[in-house]
C-alpha positions in Angstrom: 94.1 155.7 163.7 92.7 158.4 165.2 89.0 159.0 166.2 88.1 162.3 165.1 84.5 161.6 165.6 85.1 161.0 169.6 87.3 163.8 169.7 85.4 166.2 168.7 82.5 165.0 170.0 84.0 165.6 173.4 85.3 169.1 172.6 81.4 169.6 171.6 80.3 168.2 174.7 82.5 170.7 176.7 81.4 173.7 174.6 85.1 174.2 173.8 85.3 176.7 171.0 87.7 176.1 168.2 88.4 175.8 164.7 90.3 172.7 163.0 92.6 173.5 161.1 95.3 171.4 159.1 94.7 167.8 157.3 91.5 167.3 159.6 89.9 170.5 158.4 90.4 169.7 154.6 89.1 165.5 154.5 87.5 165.1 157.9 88.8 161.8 159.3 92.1 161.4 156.6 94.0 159.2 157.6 96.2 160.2 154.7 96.4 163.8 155.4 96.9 163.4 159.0 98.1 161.7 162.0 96.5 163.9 164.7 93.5 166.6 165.3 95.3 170.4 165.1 92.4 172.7 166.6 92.8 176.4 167.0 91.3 177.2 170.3 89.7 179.9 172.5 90.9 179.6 176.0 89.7 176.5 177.7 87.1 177.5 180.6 86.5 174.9 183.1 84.9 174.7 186.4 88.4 175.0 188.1 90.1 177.6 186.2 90.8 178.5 183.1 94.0 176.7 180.9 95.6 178.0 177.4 97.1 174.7 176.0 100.5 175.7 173.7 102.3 174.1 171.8 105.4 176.4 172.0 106.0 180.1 173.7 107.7 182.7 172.1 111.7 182.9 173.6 111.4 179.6 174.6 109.7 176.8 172.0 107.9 173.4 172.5 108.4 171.0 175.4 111.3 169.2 174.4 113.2 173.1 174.2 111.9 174.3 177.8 112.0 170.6 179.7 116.1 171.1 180.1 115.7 173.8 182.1 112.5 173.4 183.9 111.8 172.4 187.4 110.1 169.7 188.9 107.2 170.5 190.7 107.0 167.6 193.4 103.7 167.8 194.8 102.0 167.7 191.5 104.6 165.3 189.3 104.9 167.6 186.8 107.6 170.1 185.6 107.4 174.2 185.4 109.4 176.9 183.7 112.1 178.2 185.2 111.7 182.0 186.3 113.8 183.4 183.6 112.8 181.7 181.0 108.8 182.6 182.3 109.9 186.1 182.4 111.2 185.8 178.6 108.2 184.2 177.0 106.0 186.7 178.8 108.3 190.1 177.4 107.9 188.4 173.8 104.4 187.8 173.8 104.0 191.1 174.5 100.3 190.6 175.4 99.4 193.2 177.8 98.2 190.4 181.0 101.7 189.3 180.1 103.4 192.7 180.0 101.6 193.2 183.4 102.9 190.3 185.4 106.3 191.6 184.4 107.2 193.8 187.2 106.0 191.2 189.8 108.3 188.7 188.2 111.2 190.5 187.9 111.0 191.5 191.8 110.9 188.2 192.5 114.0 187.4 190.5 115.4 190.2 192.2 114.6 188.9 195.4 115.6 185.0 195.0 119.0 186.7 194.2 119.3 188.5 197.4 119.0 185.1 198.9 
């Protein structure tokens, strides 16, 4: 079962600014309603940097959709998107950091295909 109470304790702690939503938000702690804690979230600021968490990107879905065609990234263990699909998601969110890094991208598509 999960521990709501820890969770969002720890969100708290952080100051992470968010909204539950879901089976959490209507019987706090449910274990009927729900399996997991579904937050709605500002962007998470840390010390470090700052990190959006998604659970899917527009013209490309969830994890299990993008892991096919990701790439390892060795010196960190973990996987990124390849360079076409990054440069999809970012046209179809359409937000306007997103629409700016577009040029950039494409040159360096451009580029890795002179290669």
């Amino acid at each position: 079962m999960i521990d709501f109470a820890a969770l969002l304790t720890e969100l708290g702690r952080y100051e992470v600014a968010f909204i539950v939503v879901g089976g959490a938000a209507i019987a706090y702690g449910s274990a009927r309603l729900t399996q997991h804690l579904d937050i709605v979230y500002f962007t998470l600021v840390t010390s470090r940097g700052d990190i959006d968490l998604l659970g899917e990107i527009l013209a490309g879905g969830g994890y299990q959709d993008l892991r096919p065609q990701a790439f390892e990234l060795h010196i960190f263990q973990t996987n990124r998107l390849s360079l076409n699909q990054l440069i999809r998601s970012k046209r179809a969110t359409g937000r306007p950091k997103d629409l700016d890094a577009l040029s950039e991208l494409e040159a360096i598509r451009e580029e890795q295909g002179r290669s």
